[in-house]
N, C-alpha and C positions, 0 to 999 in steps of 0.2 A: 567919252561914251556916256550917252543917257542912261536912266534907268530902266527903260525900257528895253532898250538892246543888251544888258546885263542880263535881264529876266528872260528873255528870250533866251540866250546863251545859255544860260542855266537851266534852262528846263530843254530845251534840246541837247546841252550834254550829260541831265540825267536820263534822258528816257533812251538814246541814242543807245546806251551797253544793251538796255534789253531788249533791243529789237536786234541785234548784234547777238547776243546771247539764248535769242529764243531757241528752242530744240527744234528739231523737226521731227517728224512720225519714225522717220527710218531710226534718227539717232535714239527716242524713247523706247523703240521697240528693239531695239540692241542691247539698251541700257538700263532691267528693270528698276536700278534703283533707282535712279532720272524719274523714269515714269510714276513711282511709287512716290518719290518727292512732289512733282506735280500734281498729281492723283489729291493729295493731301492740302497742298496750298489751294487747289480748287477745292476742298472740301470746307476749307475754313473763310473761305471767301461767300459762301452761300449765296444766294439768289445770285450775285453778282459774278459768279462767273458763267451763267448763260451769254455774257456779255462778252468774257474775256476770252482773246484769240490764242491765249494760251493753254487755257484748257479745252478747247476746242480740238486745237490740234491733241492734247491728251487724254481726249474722250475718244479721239479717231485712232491713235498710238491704241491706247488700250481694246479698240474694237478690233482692231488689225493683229493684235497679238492675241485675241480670245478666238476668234473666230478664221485665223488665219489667211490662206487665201481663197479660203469658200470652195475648192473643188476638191471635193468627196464623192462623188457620184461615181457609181458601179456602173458601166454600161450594160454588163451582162447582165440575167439573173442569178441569182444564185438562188442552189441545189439546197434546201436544209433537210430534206430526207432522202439521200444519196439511195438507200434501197428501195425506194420508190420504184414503179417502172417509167419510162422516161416517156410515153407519151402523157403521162399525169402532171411532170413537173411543169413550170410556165417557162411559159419562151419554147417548148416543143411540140413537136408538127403530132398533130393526132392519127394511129394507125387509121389506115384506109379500111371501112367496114365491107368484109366482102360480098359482091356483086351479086346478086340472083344468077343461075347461066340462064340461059334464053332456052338452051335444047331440053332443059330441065322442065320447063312450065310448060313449053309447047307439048310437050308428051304427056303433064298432066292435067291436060285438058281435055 
């Protein structure tokens, strides 16, 4: 074997555990310490891990654990002055204003 093929070997069986070993989202978001470890090695890497696929995924782990699965939305309204009358709250049909009668005007005319 050349030197060449040595070196190659060598650096394919270092880098090979940590592509092996990277976490994924689900597993950092299972595993705060995990996450909190990575959190950190991205901290001390500075500019440099804009670049790095492992904090990548641990910026998306930590968005996915802050911000969960994003549906919080009330379909309904909600009531916050329960003795209010109910055509004032939102989301309810306004009472019908009642009608002039017809037999009424005619006569006072």
């Amino acid at each position: 074997m050349n030197a060449k093929t040595l070196v190659i070997i060598g650096i394919f069986s270092i880098t090979t555990p940590a592509w092996a070993a990277a976490p994924t989202i689900d597993q950092l978001v299972a595993n705060p310490t995990l996450l909190n470890a990575e959190m950190d090695r991205c901290k001390h890497l500075g500019m440099a891990a804009n670049d790095d696929a492992r904090c990548q995924t641990a910026w998306r782990a930590e968005n996915k654990r802050f911000f969960g699965n994003g549906v919080t939305y009330t379909p309904t309204p909600v009531n916050i002055f329960p003795n209010t009358p109910a055509y004032v709250s939102p989301g309810q049909a306004k009472p019908a204003l009642p009608q002039p009668s017809q037999a009424g005007s005619e006569n006072g005319k």
